[in-house]
Backbone as CSV, one residue per row, in Angstrom:
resi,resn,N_x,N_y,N_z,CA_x,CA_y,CA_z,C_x,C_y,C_z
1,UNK,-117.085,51.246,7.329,-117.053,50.075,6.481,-118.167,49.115,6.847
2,UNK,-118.120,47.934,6.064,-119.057,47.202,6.404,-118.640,46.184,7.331
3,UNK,-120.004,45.068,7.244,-119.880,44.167,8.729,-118.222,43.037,8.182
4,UNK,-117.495,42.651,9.063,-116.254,42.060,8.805,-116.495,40.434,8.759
5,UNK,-117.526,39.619,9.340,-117.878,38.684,8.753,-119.459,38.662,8.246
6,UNK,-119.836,38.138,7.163,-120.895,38.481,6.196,-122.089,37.477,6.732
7,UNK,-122.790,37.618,7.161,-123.936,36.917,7.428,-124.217,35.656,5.836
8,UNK,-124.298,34.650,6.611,-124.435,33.434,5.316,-126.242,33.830,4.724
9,UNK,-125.971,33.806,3.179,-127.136,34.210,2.776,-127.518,35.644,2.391
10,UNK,-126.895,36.343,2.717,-127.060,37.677,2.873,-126.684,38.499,1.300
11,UNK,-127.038,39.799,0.805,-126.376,40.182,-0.522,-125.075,39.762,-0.620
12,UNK,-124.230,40.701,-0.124,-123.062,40.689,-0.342,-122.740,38.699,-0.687
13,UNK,-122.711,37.941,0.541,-122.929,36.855,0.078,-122.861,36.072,-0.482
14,UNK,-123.795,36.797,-2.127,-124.569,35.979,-2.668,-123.615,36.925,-3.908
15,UNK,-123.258,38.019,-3.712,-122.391,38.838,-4.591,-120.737,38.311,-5.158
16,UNK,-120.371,37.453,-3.871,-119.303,37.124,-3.835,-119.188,35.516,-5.192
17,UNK,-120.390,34.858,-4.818,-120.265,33.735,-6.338,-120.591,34.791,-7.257
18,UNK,-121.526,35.651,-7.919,-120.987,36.209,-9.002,-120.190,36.808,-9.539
19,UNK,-119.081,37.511,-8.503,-117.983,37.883,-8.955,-117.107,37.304,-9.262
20,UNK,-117.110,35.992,-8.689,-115.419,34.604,-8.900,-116.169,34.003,-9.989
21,UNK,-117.502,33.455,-9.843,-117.932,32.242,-10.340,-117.910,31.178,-9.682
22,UNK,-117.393,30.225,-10.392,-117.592,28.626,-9.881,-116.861,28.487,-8.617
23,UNK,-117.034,27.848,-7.487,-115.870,27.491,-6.611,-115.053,26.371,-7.779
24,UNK,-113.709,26.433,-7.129,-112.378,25.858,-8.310,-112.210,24.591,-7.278
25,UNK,-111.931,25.288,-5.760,-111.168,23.747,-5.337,-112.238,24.243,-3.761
26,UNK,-111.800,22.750,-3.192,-112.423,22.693,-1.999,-111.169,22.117,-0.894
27,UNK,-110.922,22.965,-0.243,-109.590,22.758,1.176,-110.069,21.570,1.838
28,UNK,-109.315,20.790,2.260,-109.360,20.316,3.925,-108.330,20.269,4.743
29,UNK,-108.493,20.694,5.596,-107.385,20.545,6.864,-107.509,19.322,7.634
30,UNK,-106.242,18.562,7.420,-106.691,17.157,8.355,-105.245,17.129,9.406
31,UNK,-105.636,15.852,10.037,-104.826,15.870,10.834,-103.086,15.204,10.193
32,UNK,-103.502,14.214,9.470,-102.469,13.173,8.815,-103.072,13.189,7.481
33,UNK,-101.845,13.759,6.791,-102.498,13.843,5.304,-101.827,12.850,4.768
34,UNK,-101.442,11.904,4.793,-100.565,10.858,4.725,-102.082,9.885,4.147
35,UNK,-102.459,9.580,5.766,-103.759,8.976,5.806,-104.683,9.259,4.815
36,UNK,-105.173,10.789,4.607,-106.071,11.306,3.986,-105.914,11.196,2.390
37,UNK,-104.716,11.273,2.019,-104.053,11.175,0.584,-104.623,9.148,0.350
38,UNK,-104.613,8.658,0.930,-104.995,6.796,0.692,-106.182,6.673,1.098
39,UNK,-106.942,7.708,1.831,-108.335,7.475,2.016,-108.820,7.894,0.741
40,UNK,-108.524,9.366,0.242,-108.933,9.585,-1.359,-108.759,8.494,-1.963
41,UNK,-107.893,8.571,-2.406,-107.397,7.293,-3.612,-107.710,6.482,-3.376
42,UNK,-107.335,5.493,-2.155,-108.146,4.123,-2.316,-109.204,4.234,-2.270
43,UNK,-109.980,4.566,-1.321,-111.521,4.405,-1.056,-111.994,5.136,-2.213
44,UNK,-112.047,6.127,-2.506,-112.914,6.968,-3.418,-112.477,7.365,-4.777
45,UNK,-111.014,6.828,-5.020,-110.703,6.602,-6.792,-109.914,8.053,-6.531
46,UNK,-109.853,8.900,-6.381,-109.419,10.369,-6.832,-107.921,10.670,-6.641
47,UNK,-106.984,10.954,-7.822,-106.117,10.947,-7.584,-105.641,11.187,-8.904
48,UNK,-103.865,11.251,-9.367,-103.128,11.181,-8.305,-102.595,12.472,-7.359
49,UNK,-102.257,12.550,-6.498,-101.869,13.502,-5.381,-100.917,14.127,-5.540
50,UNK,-100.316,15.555,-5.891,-99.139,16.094,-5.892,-98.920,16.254,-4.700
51,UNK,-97.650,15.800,-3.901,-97.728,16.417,-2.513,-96.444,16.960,-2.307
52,UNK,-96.683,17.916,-1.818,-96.108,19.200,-1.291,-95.707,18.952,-0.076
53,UNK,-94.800,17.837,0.855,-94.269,18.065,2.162,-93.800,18.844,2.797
54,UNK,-93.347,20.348,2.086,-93.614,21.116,2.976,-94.000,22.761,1.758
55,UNK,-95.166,22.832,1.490,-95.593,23.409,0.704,-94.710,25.051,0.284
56,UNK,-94.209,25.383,-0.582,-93.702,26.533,-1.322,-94.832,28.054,-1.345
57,UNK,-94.426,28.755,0.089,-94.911,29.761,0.862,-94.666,30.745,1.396
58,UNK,-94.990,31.574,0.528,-93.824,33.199,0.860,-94.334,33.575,1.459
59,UNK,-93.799,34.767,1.781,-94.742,35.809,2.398,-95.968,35.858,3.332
60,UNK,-95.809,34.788,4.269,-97.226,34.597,4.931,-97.654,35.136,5.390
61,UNK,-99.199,35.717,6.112,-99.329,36.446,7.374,-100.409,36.014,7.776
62,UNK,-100.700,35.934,8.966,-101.932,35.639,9.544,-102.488,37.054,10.240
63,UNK,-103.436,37.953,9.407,-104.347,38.911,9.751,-103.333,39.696,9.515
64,UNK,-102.846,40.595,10.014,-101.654,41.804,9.839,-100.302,41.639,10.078
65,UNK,-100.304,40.183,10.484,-98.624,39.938,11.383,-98.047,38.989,10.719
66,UNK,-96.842,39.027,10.191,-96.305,37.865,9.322,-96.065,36.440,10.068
67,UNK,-96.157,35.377,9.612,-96.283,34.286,10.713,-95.268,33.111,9.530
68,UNK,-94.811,32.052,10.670,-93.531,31.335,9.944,-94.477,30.039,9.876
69,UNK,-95.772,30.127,9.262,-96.501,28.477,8.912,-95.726,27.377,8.365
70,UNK,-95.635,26.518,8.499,-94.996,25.513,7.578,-96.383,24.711,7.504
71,UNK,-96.870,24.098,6.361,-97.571,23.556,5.983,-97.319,21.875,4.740
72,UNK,-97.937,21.072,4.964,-98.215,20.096,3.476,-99.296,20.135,3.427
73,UNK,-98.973,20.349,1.613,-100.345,20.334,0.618,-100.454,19.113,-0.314
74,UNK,-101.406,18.522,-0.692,-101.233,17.725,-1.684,-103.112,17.837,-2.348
75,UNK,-102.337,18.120,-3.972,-103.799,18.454,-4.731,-103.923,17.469,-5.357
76,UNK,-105.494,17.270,-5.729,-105.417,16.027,-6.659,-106.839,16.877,-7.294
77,UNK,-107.238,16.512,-8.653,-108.976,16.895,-9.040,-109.537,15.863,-9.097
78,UNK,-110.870,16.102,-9.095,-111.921,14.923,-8.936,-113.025,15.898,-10.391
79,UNK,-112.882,15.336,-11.465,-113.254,16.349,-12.635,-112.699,18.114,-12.704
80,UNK,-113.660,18.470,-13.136,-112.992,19.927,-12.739,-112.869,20.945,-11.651
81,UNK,-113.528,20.394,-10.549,-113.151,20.652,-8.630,-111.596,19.952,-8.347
82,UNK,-110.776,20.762,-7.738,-109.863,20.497,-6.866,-110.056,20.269,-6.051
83,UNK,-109.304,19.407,-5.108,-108.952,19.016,-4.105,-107.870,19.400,-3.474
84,UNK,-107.829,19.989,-2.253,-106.480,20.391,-1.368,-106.716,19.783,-0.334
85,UNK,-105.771,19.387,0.157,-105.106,18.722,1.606,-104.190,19.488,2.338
86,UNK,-104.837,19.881,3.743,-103.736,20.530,4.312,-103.275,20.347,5.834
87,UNK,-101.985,20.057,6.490,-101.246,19.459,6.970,-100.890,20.489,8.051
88,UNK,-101.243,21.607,8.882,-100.002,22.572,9.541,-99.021,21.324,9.953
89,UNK,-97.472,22.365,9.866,-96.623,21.456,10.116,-95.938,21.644,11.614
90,UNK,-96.377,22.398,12.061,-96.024,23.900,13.528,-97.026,24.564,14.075
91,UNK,-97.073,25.291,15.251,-97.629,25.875,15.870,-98.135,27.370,15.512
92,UNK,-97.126,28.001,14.308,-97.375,29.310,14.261,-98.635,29.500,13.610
93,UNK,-99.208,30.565,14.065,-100.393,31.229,13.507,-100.790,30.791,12.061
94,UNK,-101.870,30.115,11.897,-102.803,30.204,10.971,-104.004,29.572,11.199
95,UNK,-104.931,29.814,10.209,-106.423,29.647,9.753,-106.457,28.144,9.984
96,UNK,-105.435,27.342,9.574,-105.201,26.006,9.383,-104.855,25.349,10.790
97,UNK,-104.353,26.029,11.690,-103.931,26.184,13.221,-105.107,25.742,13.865
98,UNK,-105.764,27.098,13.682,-107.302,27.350,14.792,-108.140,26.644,14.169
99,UNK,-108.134,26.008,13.168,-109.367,25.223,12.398,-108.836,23.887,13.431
100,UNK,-108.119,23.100,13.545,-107.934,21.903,13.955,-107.768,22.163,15.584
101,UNK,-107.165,23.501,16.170,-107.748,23.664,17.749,-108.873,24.012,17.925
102,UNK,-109.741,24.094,17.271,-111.167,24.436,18.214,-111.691,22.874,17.398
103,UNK,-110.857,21.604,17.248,-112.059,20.342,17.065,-112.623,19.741,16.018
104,UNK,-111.797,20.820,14.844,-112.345,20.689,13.549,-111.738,19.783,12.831
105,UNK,-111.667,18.821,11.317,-110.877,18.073,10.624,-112.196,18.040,9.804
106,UNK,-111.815,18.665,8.326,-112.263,18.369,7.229,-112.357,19.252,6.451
107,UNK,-113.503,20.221,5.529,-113.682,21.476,4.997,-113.421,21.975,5.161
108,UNK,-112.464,23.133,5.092,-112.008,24.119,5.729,-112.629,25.572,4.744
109,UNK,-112.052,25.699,3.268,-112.652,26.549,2.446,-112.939,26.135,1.031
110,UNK,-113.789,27.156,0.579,-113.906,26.922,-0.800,-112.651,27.839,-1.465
111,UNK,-112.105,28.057,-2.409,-111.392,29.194,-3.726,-111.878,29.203,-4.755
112,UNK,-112.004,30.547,-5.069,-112.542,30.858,-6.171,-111.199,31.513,-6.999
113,UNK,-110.871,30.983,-8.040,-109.650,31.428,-8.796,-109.239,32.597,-9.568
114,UNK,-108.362,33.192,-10.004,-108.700,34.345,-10.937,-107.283,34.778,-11.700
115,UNK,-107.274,35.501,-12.362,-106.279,36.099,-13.127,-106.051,37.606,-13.071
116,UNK,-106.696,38.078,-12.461,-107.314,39.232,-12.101,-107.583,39.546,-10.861
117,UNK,-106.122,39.008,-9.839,-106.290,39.144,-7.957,-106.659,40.626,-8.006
118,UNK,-105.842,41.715,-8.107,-105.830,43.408,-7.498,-107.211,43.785,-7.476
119,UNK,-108.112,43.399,-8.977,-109.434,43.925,-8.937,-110.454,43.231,-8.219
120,UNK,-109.823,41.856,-8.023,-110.710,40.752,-7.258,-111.068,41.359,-6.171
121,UNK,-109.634,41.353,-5.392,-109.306,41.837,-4.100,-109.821,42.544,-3.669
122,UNK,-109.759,43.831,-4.345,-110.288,45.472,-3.951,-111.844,45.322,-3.798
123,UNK,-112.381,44.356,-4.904,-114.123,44.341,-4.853,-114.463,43.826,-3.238
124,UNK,-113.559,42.928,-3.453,-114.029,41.684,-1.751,-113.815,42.606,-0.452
125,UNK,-112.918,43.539,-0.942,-112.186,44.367,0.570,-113.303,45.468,0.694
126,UNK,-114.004,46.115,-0.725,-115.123,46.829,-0.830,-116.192,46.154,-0.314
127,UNK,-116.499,45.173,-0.310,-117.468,44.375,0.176,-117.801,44.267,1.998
128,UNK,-116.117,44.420,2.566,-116.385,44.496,3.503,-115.857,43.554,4.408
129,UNK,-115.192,42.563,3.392,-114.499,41.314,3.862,-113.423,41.626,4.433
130,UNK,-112.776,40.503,5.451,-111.746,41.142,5.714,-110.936,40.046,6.018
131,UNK,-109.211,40.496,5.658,-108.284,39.008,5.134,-107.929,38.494,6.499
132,UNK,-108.144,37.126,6.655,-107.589,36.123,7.411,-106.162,35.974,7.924
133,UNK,-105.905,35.440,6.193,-104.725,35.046,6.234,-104.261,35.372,5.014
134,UNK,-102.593,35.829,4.219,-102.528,35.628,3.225,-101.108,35.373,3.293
135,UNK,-100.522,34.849,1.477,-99.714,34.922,1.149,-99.017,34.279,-0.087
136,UNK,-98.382,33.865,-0.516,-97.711,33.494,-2.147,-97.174,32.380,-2.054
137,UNK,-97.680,31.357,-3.491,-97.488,30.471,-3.780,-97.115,29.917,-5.141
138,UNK,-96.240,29.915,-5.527,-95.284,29.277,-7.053,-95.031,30.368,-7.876
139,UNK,-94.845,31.260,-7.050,-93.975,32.470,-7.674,-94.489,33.858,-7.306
140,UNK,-94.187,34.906,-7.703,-94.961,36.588,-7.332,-96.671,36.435,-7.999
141,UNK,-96.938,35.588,-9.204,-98.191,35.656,-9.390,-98.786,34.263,-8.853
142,UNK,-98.520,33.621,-7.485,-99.281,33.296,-7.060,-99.588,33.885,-5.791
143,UNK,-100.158,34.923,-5.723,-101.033,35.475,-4.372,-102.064,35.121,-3.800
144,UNK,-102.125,34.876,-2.636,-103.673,34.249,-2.165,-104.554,34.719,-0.754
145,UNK,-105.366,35.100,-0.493,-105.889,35.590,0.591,-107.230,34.664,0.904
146,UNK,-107.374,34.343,2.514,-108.447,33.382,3.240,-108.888,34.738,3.541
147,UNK,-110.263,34.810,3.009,-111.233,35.742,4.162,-112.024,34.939,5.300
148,UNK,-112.207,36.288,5.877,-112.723,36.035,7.658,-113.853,35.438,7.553
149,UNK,-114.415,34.798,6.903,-115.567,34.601,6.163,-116.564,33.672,7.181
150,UNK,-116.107,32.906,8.016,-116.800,31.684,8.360,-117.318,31.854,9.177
151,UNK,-118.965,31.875,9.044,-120.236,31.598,10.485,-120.607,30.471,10.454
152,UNK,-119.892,29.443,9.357,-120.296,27.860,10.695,-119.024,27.232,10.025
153,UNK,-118.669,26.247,10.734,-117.273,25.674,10.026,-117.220,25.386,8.817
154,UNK,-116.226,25.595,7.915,-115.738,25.088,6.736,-116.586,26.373,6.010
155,UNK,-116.834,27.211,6.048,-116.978,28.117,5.305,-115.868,29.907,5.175
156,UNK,-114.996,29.271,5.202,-113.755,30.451,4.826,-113.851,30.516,3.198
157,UNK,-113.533,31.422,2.595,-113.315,31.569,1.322,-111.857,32.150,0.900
158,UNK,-111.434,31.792,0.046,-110.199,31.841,-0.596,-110.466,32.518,-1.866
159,UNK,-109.565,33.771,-1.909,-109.465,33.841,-3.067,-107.324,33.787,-4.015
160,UNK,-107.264,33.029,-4.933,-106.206,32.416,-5.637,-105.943,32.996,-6.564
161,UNK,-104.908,33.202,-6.556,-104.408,33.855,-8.101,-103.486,32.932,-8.942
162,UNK,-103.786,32.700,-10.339,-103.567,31.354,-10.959,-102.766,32.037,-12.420
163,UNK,-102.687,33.180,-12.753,-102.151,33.727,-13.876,-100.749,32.998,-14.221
164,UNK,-100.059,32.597,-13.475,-98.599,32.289,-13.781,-98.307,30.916,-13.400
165,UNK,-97.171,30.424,-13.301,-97.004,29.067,-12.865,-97.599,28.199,-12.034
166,UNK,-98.480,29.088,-10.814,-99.109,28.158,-10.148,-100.385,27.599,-11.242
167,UNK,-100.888,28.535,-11.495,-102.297,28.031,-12.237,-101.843,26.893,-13.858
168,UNK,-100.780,27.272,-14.037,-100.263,25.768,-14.660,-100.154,24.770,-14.537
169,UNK,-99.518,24.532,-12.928,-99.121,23.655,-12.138,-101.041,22.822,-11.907
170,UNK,-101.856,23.746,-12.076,-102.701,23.420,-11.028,-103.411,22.891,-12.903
171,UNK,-103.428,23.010,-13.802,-103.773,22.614,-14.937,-103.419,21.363,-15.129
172,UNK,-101.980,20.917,-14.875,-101.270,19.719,-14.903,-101.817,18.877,-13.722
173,UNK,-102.146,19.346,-12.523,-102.669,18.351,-11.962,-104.044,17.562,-12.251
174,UNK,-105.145,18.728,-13.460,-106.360,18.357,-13.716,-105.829,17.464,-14.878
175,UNK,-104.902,17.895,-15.722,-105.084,16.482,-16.452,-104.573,15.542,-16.370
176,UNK,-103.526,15.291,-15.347,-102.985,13.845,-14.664,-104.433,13.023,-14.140
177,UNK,-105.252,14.096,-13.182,-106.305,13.080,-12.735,-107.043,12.972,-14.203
178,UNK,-107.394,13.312,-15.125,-108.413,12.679,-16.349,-107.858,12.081,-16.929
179,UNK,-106.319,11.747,-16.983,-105.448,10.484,-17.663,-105.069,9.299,-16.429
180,UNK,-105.870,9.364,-15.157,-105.150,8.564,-14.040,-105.577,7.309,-14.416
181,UNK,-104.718,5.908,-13.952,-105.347,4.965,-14.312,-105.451,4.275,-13.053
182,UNK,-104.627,4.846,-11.742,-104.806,4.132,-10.363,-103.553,4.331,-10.005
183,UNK,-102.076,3.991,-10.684,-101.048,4.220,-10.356,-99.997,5.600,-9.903
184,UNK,-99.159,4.878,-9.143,-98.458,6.236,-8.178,-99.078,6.978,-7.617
185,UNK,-100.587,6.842,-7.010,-101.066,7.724,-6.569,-101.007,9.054,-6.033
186,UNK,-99.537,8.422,-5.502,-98.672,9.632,-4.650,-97.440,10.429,-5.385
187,UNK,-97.290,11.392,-5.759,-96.122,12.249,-6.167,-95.873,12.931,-5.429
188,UNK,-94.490,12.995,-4.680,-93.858,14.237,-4.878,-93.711,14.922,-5.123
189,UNK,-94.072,16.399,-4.870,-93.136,17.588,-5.668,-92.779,18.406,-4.368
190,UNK,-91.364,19.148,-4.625,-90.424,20.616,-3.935,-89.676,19.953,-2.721
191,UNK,-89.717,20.251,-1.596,-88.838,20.327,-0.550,-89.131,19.220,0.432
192,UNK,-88.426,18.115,1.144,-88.673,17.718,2.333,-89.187,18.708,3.743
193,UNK,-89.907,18.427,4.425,-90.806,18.799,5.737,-89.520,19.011,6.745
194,UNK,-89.864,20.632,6.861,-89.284,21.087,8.221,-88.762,20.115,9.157
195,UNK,-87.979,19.509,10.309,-87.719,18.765,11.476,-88.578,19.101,12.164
């Protein structure tokens, strides 16, 4: 097979935006998304925030081993780029884990979206990539995989699968922010946060 993380710049690379297209949303992993959710909004207008206190997450795994992440998410768009916020809520294994122990807080990945994960997938796994982390979000058609992707920070790539309720969900959040007028910045949505 091929090399398991892709040299930045390189074909493959450069193969991977023409196969998704546009990046859709841009991650960050922070420390207090609390904070980070009023640094958007106030300081920089963008909003409002769906937040996810303890984000709706099946099936997780980190690399081959299933792992019990608890996470908060909260999306907001800033035109037609997303915004994610992300929170680990625990110690167990993830991408979101080791991003904030080795020093990090901010970018974490880009996603590129699709309707069409199996063929996505298979191209990226042909490519040579190899999965991070994965697992499901707002139902069986939301599947999602982090590739191993990153030779300098904040460059992991995501790829999302949006065919079904999540990618609705994630429609409704783009046009709350193009109807926002400043208010409630903050929403709620799903479950209170683990103890």
């Amino acid at each position: 097979g091929g090399p398991s993380i892709l040299p930045r710049g390189s074909r493959e690379d450069a193969l991977v935006s023409r196969i998704f297209g546009e990046v859709r949303q841009n991650g960050y992993v922070v420390r207090d998304i609390e904070a980070a959710m009023r640094h958007w909004s106030g300081r920089l207008g963008v909003g409002p925030w769906f937040y996810f206190e303890r984000a709706p997450i099946t099936a997780f795994r980190y690399g081959d081993a299933p792992s019990d992440a608890v996470v908060s998410i909260a999306l907001a768009n800033s035109g037609p780029l997303q915004l994610e916020l992300i929170q680990p809520r625990n110690d167990a294994p993830s991408m979101f884990r080791d991003f904030l122990a080795a020093g990090r807080e901010g970018l974490q990945h880009v996603a590129y979206w699709t309707e069409t994960f199996d063929a996505d997938l298979a191209r990226c796994l042909g490519l040579g990539l190899r999965v991070g982390q994965s697992g499901c979000s707002g139902g069986a058609d939301g599947r999602f995989v982090y590739f191993a992707t990153e030779t300098h920070p904040g460059t992991v790539v995501e790829l999302s699968e949006v065919s079904g309720a999540k990618g609705r969900f994630f429609s409704h959040v783009r046009e709350a922010a193009a109807a926002w007028d400043g208010a409630e910045p903050v929403r709620r949505v799903g479950l209170p946060a683990a103890s």
